[in-house]
C-alpha positions in Angstrom: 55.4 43.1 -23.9 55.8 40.8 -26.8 58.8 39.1 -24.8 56.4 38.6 -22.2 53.7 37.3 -24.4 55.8 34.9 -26.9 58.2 33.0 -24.5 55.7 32.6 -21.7 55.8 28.9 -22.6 59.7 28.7 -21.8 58.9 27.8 -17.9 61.0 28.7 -15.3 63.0 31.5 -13.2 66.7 30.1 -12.8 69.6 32.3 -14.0 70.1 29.8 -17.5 66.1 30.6 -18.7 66.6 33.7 -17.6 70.0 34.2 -19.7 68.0 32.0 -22.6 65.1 34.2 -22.7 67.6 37.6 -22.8 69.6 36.0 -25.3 66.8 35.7 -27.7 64.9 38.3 -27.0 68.4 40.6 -29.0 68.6 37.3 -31.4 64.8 37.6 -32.9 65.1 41.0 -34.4 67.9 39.9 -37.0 68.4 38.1 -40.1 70.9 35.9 -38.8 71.2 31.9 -39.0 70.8 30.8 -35.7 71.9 27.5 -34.6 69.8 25.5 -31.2 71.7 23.1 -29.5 70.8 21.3 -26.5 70.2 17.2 -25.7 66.8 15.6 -27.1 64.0 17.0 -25.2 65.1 19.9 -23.9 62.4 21.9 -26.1 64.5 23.0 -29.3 61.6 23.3 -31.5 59.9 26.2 -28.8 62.9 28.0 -28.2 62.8 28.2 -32.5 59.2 29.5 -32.3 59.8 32.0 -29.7 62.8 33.3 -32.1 60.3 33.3 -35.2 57.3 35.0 -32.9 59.3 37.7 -31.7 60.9 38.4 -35.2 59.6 41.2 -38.2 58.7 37.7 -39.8 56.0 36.7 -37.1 53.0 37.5 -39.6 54.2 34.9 -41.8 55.0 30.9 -41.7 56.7 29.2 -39.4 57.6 26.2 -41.1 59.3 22.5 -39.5 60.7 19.7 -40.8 62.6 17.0 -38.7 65.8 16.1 -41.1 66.3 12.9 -39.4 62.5 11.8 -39.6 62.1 12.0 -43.2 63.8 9.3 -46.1 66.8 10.1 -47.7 65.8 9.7 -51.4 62.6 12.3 -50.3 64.3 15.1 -48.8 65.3 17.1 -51.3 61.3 17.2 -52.4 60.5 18.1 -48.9 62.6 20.8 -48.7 63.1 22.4 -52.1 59.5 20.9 -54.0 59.7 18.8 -57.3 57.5 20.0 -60.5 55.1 17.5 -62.1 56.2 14.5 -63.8 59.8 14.8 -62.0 59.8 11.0 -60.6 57.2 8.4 -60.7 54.4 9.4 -58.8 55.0 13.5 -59.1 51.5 13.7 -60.5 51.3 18.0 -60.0 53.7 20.6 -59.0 54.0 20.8 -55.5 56.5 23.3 -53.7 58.8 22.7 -50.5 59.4 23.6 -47.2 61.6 26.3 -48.4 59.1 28.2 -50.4 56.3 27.3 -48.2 58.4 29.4 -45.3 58.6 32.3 -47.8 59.0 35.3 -46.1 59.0 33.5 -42.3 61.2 31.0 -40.9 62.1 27.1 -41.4 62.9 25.4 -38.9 65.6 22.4 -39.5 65.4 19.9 -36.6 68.1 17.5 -36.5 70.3 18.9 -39.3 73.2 17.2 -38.0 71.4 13.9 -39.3 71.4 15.3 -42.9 72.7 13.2 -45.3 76.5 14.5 -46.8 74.6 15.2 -50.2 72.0 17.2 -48.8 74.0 19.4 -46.9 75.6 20.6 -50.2 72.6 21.5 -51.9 71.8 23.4 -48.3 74.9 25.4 -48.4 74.5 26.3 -52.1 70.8 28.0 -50.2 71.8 29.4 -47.7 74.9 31.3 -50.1 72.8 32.3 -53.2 68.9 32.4 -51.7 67.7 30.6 -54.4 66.7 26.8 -54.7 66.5 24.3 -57.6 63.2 22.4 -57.6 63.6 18.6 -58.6 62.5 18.3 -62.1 62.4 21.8 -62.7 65.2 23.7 -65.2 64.6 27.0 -63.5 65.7 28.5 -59.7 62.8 29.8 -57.4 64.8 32.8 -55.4 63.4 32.6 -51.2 63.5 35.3 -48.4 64.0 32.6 -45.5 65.6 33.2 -42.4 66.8 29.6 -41.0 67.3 27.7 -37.9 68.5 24.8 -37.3 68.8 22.6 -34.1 70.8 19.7 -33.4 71.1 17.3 -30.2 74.7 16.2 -32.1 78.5 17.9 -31.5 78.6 19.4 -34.7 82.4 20.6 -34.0 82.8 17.0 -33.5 80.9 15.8 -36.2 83.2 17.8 -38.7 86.6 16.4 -37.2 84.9 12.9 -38.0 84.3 13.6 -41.6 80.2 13.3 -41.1 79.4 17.5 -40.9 80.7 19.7 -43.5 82.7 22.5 -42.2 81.9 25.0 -44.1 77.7 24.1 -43.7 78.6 24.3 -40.0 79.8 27.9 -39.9 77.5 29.1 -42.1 74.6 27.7 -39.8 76.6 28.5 -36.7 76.1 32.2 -37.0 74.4 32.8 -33.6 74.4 29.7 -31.4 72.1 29.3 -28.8 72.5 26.3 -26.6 69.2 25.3 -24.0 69.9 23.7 -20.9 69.1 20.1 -19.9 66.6 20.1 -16.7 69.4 18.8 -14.4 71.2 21.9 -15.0 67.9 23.7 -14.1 66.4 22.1 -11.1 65.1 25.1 -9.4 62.7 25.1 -12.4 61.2 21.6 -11.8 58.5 22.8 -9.7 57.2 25.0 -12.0 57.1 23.0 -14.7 55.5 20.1 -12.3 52.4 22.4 -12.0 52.3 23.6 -15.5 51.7 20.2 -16.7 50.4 19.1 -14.1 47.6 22.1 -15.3 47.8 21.1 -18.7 47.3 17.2 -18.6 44.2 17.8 -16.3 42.2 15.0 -16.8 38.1 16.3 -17.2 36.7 18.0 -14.8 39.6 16.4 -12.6 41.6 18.6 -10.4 45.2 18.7 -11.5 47.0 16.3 -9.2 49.0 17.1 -6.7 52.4 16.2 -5.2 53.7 15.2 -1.4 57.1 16.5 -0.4 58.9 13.5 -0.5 57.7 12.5 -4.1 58.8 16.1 -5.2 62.1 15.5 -3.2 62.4 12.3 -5.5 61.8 14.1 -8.9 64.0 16.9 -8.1 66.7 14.7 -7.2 66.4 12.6 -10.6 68.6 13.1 -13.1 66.2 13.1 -16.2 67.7 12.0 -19.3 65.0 12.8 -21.5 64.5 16.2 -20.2 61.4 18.1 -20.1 59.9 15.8 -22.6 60.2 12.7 -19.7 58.9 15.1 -17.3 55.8 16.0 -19.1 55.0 12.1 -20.1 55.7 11.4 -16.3 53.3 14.5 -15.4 50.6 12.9 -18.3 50.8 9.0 -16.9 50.1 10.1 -13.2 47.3 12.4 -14.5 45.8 9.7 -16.3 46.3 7.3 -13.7 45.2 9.1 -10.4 43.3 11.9 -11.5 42.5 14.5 -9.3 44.6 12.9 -6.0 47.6 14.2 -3.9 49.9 11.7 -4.3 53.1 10.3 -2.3 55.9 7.5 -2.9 53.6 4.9 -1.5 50.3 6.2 -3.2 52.1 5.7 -6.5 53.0 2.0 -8.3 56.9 2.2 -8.5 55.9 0.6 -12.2 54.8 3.7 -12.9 58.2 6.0 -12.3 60.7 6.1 -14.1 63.1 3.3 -13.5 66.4 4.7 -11.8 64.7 7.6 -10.1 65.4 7.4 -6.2 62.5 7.1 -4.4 64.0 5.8 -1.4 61.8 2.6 -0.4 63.4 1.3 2.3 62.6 -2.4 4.7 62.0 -1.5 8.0 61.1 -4.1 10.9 57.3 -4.8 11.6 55.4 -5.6 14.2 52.6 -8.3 14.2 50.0 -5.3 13.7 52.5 -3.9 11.0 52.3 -7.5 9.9 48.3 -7.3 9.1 48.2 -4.2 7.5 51.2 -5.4 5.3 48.7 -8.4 4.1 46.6 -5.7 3.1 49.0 -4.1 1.1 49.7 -7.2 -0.3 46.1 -7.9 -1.8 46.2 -3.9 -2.9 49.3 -4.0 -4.6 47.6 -7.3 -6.8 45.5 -4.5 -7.4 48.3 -2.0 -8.6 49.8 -5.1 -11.0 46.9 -5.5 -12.9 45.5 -1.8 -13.2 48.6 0.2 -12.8 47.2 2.8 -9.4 46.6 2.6 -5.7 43.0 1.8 -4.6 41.1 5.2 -4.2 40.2 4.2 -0.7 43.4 3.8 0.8 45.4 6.8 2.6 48.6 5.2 3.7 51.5 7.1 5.6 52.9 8.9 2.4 56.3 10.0 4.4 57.6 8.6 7.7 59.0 5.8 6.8 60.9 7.1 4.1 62.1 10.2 6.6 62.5 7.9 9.9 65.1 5.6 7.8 66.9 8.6 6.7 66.1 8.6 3.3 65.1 12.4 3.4 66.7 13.8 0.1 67.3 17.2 0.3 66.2 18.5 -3.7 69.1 20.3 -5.3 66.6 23.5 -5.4 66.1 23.6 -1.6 62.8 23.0 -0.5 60.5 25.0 2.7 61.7 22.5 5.5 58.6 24.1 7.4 56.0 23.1 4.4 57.9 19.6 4.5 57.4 18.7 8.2 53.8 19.9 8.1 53.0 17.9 5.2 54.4 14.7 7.4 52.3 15.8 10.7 49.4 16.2 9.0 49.4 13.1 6.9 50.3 11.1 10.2 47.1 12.7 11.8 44.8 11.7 9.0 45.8 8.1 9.6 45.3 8.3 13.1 42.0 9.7 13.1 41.0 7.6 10.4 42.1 3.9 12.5 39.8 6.0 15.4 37.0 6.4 13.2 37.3 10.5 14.2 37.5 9.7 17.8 40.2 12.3 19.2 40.7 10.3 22.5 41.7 7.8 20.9 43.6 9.6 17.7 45.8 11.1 21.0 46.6 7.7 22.3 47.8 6.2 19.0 49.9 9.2 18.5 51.0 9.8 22.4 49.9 13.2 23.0 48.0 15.0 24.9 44.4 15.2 24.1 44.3 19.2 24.1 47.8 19.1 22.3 46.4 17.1 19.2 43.0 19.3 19.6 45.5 22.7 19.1 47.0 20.8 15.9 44.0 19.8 14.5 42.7 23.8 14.9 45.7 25.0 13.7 45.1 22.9 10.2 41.7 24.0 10.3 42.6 27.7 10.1 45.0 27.2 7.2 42.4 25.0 5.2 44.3 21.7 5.6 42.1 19.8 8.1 42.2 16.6 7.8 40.0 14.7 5.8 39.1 11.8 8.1 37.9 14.9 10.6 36.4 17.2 8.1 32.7 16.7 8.6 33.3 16.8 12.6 32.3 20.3 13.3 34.2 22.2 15.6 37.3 20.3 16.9 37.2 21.2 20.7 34.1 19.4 20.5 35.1 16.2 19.6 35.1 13.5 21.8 
């Protein structure tokens, strides 16, 4: 139950997060240095909590501090405290990271960016459990179970002369490496919806996503991992709060810059021609505000199927789902150029009149009726 309960925030179902959450699950209960690798983003710093939450030392502090973030001539401070009058400006006592993780866990982020210096006096720790204050002339002994993460080679950081060896093995006791989201694409859903749920504008539905712009963010390789995809997730929330959005109902602006997204130039005609003119004045619009117009419900797929930029996500995806999303958003327009008429919504779309009338039914039973022909009543009605 406490697996359950303390890794519920490590999203996803393929067989890597599966073999991560297993892997920690046997790590937690130990003692043991334990050493997080895994490219920036990835989520180090939660798969370090999960370790400390499902550990004897959960009651007590878990306790971070980014190596690479924080001034060379002030680290040994932050970690091992100074005492009062040590250097210019040391105006009390005050006790570091070590000894504020007393009996919990400190989490080292980026220890492959400590300087040489540092990692001795971390070694010298780590051997004897005991630290050396600055300033102060006697050792504090700590009971602190470390991890450390690391975005860097370390193996290859020792060959070049910048890792000590010896600091490496002693905080390469258990390694535990996360996957980058490429490696994990079946998750991507998943974690679309989670943020999706968590960046929520008020009162705002969470927004939604059209095949095709799913298709384009399964395909992408993200190089900033889950981080990127939460931002991504955060900027479209913000942006078009509460809509179901396409690759045409989003400003290519506003995704990321070598994602796919398959826009493609396709001959018009002179009505395609108007409409385009349209789009021209909206998309003046979407320079200066960064969003589509509320109003407008463009064809979110065809194009981008008919000109066989279909992308089939690495994942899979329900082929049945797909195509429906397509008929249905192809509807919606065509009822919405007939002002609800479906006569003349059969025409545009070439089908018979008690064909489209069966379709429209048929989206009405699974709660997906178009919106142009929502308020319509009864569709065998309709004109």
């Amino acid at each position: 139950m406490a697996l359950m309960l303390t890794t519920k925030q490590i999203i996803g179902d393929s067989k890597k997060i599966k073999l991560l959450r297993e892997m920690l699950s046997r790590v937690a209960g130990t003692n043991a240095t334990v050493l997080i690798g895994g490219e920036s983003g990835t989520g180090k710093e939660l798969v370090a909590k999960a370790i400390h939450e499902l550990s004897p030392r959960a009651a007590a502090a878990f306790v971070p501090i980014n190596c690479a973030a924080i001034p060379k001539d002030l680290l040994e401070s932050e970690l091992f405290g100074h005492r009062r009058g040590a250097f210019s400006g040391a105006i009390a006592d005050r006790k570091g990271r070590f000894e504020l993780a007393d009996g919990g866990t400190l989490f080292l982020d980026e220890v492959g960016d400590m300087p040489p210096d540092m990692q001795v006096k971390l070694l010298r720790v780590l051997q004897e459990g005991v630290i050396d204050p600055v300033g102060s002339h006697a050792q504090v002994a700590i009971d602190v179970r470390v991890v450390a993460a690391t975005h860097c080679d370390l193996e290859a950081e020792c060959a070049a002369g910048r890792f000590r060896e010896d600091l490496f093995y002693r905080l390469n006791v258990i390694p535990v490496k996360v996957p980058p989201l490429r490696e994990r694409v079946e998750d991507i859903a998943r974690l679309i919806e989670h943020f999706a749920q968590m960046h929520a504008q008020d009162g705002a539905r969470p927004i939604a996503l059209e095949s095709c712009l799913a298709g384009a963010m399964h395909a992408y390789a993200w190089p900033g991992n889950i981080r990127e995809l939460s931002n991504l997730i955060f900027r479209l929330s913000v942006l078009y709060s509460g809509r179901r959005l396409g690759l045409h109902s989003v400003s290519r602006e506003m995704l990321p810059t070598k994602m796919d997204v398959g826009f493609v130039t396709e001959r018009r005609s002179d009505k395609d021609d108007d409409i385009a003119a349209e789009a021209r004045e909206d998309d003046l619009l979407v320079s200066s505000i960064g969003m589509r117009p509320l109003e407008r419900n463009p064809i979110e797929d065809i194009i981008f199927v008919a000109n066989g930029g279909a992308m089939l996500p690495e994942g899979g995806l329900a082929l049945k789902d797909y195509l429906n999303d397509i008929e249905r958003n192809i509807i919606e327009q065509a009822l919405s150029r007939s002002g609800g008429n479906v006569s003349k919504t059969a025409q545009l779309l070439q089908l018979q009149r008690t064909t489209l009338i069966q379709k429209l039914n048929k989206l009405k039973r699974n709660g997906d009726a178009p919106t142009s022909a929502a308020d319509a009543g009864d569709f065998q009605n309709m004109a």
